[in-house]
N, C-alpha and C positions, 0 to 999 in steps of 0.2 A: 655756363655750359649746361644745356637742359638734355642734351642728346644722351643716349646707350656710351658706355664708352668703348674703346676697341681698347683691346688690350695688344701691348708692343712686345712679344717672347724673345728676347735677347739671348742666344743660345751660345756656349762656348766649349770650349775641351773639358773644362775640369783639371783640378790640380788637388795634389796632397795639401791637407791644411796645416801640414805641420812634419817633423821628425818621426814622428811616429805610427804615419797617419802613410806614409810612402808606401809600403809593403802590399797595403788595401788598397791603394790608386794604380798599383801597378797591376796586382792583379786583375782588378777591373777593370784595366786596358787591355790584357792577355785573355780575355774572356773568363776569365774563372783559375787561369792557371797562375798559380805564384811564381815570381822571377826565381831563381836557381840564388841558393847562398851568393854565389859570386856578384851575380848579375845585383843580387839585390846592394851587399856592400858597396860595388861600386857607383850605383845611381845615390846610396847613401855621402858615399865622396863626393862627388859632385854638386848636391847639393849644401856640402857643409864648404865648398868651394867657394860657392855666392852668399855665404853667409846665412846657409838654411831662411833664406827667405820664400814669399808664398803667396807672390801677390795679385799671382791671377784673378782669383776670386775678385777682390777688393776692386782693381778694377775693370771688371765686365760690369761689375754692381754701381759703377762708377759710370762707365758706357751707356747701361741701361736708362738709369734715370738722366742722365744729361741730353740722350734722345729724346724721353717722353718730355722734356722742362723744353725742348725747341719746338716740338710737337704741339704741345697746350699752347707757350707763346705763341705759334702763328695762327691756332685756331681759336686765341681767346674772342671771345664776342657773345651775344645775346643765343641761344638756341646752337652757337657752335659744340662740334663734339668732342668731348674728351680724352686724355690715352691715360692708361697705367702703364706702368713699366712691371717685368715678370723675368724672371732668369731663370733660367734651366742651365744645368751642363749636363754633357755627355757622361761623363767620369768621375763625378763628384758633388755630394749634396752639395745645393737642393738640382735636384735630379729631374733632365725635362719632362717627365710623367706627374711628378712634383706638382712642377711648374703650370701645367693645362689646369692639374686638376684645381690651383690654388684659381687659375682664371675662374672656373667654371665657380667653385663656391662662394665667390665673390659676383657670382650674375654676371660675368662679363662672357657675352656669345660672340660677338665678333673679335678676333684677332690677326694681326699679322708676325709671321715668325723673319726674323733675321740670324744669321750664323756671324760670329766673329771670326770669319773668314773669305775671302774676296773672291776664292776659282772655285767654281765648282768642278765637284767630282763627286760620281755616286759611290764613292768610296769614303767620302769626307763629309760634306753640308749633304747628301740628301739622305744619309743614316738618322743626322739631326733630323729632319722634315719628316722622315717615317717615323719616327720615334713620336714627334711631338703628335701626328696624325692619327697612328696607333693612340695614345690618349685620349686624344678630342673624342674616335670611334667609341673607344669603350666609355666613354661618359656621356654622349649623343647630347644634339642641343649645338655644338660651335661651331663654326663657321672659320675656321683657319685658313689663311691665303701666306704666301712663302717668296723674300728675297731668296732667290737663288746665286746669285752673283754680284756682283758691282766693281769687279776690276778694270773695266774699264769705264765705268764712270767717269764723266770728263772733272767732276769736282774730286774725285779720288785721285786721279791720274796728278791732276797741280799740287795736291797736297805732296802727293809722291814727290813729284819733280821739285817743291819746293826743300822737302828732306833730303835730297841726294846733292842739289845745291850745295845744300849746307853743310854735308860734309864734306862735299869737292873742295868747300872754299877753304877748311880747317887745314888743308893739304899747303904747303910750301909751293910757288908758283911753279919751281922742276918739278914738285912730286906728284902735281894736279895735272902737267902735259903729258905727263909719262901714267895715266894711275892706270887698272883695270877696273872697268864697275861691272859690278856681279851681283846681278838679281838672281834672290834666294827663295824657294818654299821649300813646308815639309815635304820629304819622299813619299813615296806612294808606291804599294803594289803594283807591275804591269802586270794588266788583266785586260782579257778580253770583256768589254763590256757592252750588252745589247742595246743600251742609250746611244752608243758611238754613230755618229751620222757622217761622218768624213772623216779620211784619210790625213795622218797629221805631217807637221811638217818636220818630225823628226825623224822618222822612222815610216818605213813600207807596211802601215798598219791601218788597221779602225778598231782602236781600242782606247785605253784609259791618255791617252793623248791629247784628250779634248783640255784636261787638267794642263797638260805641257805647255796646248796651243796658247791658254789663259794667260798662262806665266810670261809667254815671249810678249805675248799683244802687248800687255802691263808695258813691260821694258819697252818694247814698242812706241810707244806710247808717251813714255817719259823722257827717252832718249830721246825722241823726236823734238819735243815739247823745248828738252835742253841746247840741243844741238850737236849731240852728241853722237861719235861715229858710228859708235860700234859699242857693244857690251858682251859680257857673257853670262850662260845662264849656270845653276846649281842649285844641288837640293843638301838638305839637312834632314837628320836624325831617321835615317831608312832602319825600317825592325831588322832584327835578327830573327828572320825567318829561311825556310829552303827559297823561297821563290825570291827569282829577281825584284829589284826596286831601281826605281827613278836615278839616273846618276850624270854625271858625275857627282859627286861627293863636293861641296865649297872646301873641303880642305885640299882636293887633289887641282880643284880650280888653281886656289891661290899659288900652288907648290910650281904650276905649270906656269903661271904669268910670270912669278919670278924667275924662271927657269930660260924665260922670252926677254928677262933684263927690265920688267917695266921695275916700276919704283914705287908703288904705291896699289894697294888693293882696296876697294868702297864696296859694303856689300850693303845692299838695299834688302832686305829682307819682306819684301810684298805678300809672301804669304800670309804673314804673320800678321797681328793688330795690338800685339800688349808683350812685355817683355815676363817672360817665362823661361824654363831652364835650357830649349835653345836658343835663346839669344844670351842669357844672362853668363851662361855657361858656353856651349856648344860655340859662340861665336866673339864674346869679351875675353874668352880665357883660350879656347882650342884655338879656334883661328886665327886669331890675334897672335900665339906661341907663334904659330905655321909661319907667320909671314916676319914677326919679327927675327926669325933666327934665318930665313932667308934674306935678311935684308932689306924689307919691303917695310913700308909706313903702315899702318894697318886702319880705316875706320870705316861707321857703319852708320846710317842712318838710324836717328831717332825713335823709338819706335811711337806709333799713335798717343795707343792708352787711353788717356781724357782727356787730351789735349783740346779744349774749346772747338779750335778749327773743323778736327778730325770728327768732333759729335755734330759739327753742321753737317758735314759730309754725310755722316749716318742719316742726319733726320732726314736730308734730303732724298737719300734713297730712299727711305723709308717713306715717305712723303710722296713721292710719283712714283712707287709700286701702288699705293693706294688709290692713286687715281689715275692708274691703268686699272684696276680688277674691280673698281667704284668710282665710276664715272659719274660725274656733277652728283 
């Protein structure tokens, strides 16, 4: 491989590295402000809940290079070009400003940035892309181009559909005719935002709904793919802030389906790409209580991770975003 190489910015949220390391991850999601004693003990619980474990980092870092190792694989040959792999998160060293800069002193001027995240919202992945842009500016010289999306990806969607399978099938053959399945993201602020180009389909608005409309297609998508009638949707882990967030809630989902006598709740969690503390937490242990004390079966899709499959799906994005913005 004789070519420049591009460098692949694999960007993700950020996590505590540790027990002790919580208080500075928190804050630095609250912009500067520290969680309140209470606030903070209790995210300390939770954590010592999953066993204070913290393994986000490990694997995005895991993510990363298993894209660029599919990436070199399909471009190995004579004068073909090369990738590195580069991690940034938002929330926690190494830090996407980090991350540009380590591209840059390493001579690598073309890049492509990816979020370990499938909807866009300029709330969400395009903070990452300003962040990583803002970099590139202040050190001049790179050439950064940006996955913004890939939920509906038709190889993301079979992966989906393949996981939701699979935990349809774990279901008792009554608890699989009767189940509800509940695609999940994170909450999100509703806000007026001036990216908004149409009206969504939940609400008489043009605002942060574009994120909503993402989430239904996904299910859309998967349900179709399955055969499936019907789903519902729900979001997780919405701030403690004044302003409204994305809801219903997956716990007030599940508490209502059993409420309707099904028998069985499946949450597909599509937002998400790695299991973190709301999945590990927020949906093994809360939701999981929710439905078992109602009665209901409770399981959830697999999450990605490094699963082989799921890093073909990545490189593939990654692969024809490139040759849309770098043609032949």
């Amino acid at each position: 491989m004789t070519d420049a190489p591009i460098g692949v910015l694999v960007m993700a949220y950020g996590t505590a590295n540790g027990p002790g390391d919580i208080e500075r991850y928190y804050t630095d999601i609250r912009g500067g402000r520290a969680p309140t004693p209470e606030h903070l003990r209790e995210l300390r619980d939770r954590y010592s809940a999953i066993g204070n474990v913290f393994p986000l980092l490990d694997t995005t870092r895991a993510q990363a290079a298993g894209i660029v190792d599919r990436l070199n694989a399909a471009a190995d040959g004579e004068g073909a070009t090369s990738f590195r792999a580069y991690l940034g998160m938002k929330h926690s060293p190494p830090f996407i400003p980090e991350a540009v800069a380590r591209m840059r002193d390493d001579g690598v001027r073309r890049g492509v940035g990816i979020v370990m995240a499938p909807h866009w919202s300029g709330m969400s992945v395009e903070t990452y892309v300003e962040r990583a842009i803002q970099a590139a500016d202040d050190g001049a010289g790179q050439d950064l181009t940006f996955v913004r999306s890939y939920h509906d990806h038709p190889a993301f969607v079979s992966f989906l559909a393949k996981r939701v399978a699979d935990a349809l099938g774990r279901l008792a053959e009554d608890e699989r005719e009767n189940a509800t399945v509940i695609f999940s993201a994170h909450s999100l602020p509703v806000r007026t935002l001036d990216d908004a180009t149409k009206r969504c389909r939940t609400c008489d608005c043009a605002d942060s709904c574009r994120y909503v409309d993402a989430l239904h297609e996904t299910a859309d998508l998967v349900t179709g793919r399955l055969g499936i009638g019907g789903y519902e949707i729900a979001w997780q882990s919405a701030g403690r802030t004044n302003e409204p967030w994305w809801g219903p809630p997956v716990e007030d989902v599940i508490e209502q389906a059993a409420a309707r006598g099904r028998a069985a709740a499946v949450v597909c969690s599509a937002g998400f790409v790695a299991d973190n503390l709301e999945i590990l937490y927020d949906l093994d242990i809360e939701a999981r209580e929710i439905a078992e004390r109602a009665g209901m079966r409770f399981e959830r899709t697999e999450m990605p991770n490094a699963d082989p499959a799921f890093l073909d799906v990545l490189a593939s994005v990654v692969s024809e975003h490139l040759a849309e913005v770098h043609p032949g």
